[in-house]
C-alpha positions, 0 to 999 in steps of 0.5 A: 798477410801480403806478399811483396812480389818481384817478377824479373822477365826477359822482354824484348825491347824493354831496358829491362825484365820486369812483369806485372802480375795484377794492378796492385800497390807497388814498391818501386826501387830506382835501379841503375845500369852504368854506361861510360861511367854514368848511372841511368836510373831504371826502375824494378817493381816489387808487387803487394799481392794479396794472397790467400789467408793462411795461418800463422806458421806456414807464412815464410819467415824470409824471402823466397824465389821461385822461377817461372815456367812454361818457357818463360825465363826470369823469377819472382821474388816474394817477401812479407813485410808487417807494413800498414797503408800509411807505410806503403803510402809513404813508400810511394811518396819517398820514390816520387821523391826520389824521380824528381831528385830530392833526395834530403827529402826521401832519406828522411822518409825512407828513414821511418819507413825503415824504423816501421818495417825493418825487414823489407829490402827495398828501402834499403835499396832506394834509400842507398840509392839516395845516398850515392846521388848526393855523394854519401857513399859511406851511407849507401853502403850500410843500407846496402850491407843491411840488404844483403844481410835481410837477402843475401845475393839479392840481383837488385842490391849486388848490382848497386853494390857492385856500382857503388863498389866501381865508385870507390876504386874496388874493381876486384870486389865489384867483379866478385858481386856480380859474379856471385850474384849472376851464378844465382841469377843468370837472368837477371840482365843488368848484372851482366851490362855491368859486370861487362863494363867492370871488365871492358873499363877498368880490369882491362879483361876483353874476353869477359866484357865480351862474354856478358856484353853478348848475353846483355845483348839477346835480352835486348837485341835492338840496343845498337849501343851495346851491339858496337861494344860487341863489335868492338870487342870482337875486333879487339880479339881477333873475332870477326 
């Protein structure tokens, strides 16, 4: 049995908290931050990692967490999915797709990946993402309810939902993801970018824009774009 293993990292001067555990198959989910209403694609990776046999009743069922320690801040997600090499092969080839826009062309293989191996998130994800960038937001939204149903609070899919939320004029709805899902993980960064953008450009609430802003900050304290949205905020409130 393997495990698929997302580790979320904080790293300075890297758009985002991903680490690598060994040199192995991966599953990559095209992630998005939102800067002035657009989406710039990041990528997270969830690691195939073999571990070590074990029987049958002890493999977890679901998902799990576990928190890094010796001082190092972030998580590794761990789920078992019952996918062969075909699959993990075609997964690989449906992101390559994704990177280079064709997305008809993903959709259709991240369908049968999906029909083969229904209780992975991260196709779910990718195929959601898929969907949105060719405007099918109806879609996008069902593999994500699937999502959070297989992994509910899920970091990865409550920021997607929460951009996709933006997308359709649900602004109290996405603030309410995003706030959820921070409250499980704190650090998980790009839940803060957006919940801050949320706040800054559409609920008109300074004081949370400012909040999350500053914690996106000292995660990626060389971003200058985000230190004159700080500026401007602080400015804005009196701060300085």
């Amino acid at each position: 049995m393997q495990g698929i293993h997302i580790k979320m990292l904080r790293r300075l001067r890297i758009r985002i908290y991903i680490g690598f555990v060994v040199p192995a198959m991966v599953f990559s989910i095209l992630v998005g931050c939102a800067s002035n209403g657009k989406v710039k694609p990041n990528k997270v990776v969830q690691e195939v990692k073999p571990n070590k046999v074990v029987k049958e009743p002890s493999i977890p069922k679901g998902p799990s967490v576990t928190r890094l320690e010796n001082g190092q801040e972030g998580f590794i997600i761990t789920e078992f999915p019952k996918m062969d090499e075909a699959s993990r092969r075609d997964f690989d080839h449906a992101v390559a797709m994704l990177k280079e826009q064709k997305y008809d062309k993903a959709i259709d293989l991240l369908r049968k990946i999906i029909e083969q191996s229904p209780g992975v998130t991260a196709p779910y994800i990718d195929i959601a993402i898929a969907y949105q960038n060719i405007h099918k937001l109806d879609q996008a939204e069902k593999y994500l309810k699937t999502a959070l149903a297989l992994f509910p609070d899920h970091p990865v899919v409550c920021n997607e939902y929460g951009l996709l939320y933006r997308k359709t004029g649900r602004f109290a709805e996405a603030r309410e993801i995003y706030e959820k899902a921070i409250a499980v993980f704190p650090d998980y960064y790009p839940l803060h970018r957006n919940l801050g953008i949320l706040c800054d450009l559409y609920l008109n609430d300074p004081a949370c824009a400012l909040k999350h802003y500053e914690i996106y900050s000292k995660a990626e304290p060389d971003n200058k774009k985000v230190k004159a949205w700080i500026a401007d905020l602080r400015v804005r409130l009196g701060r300085n």
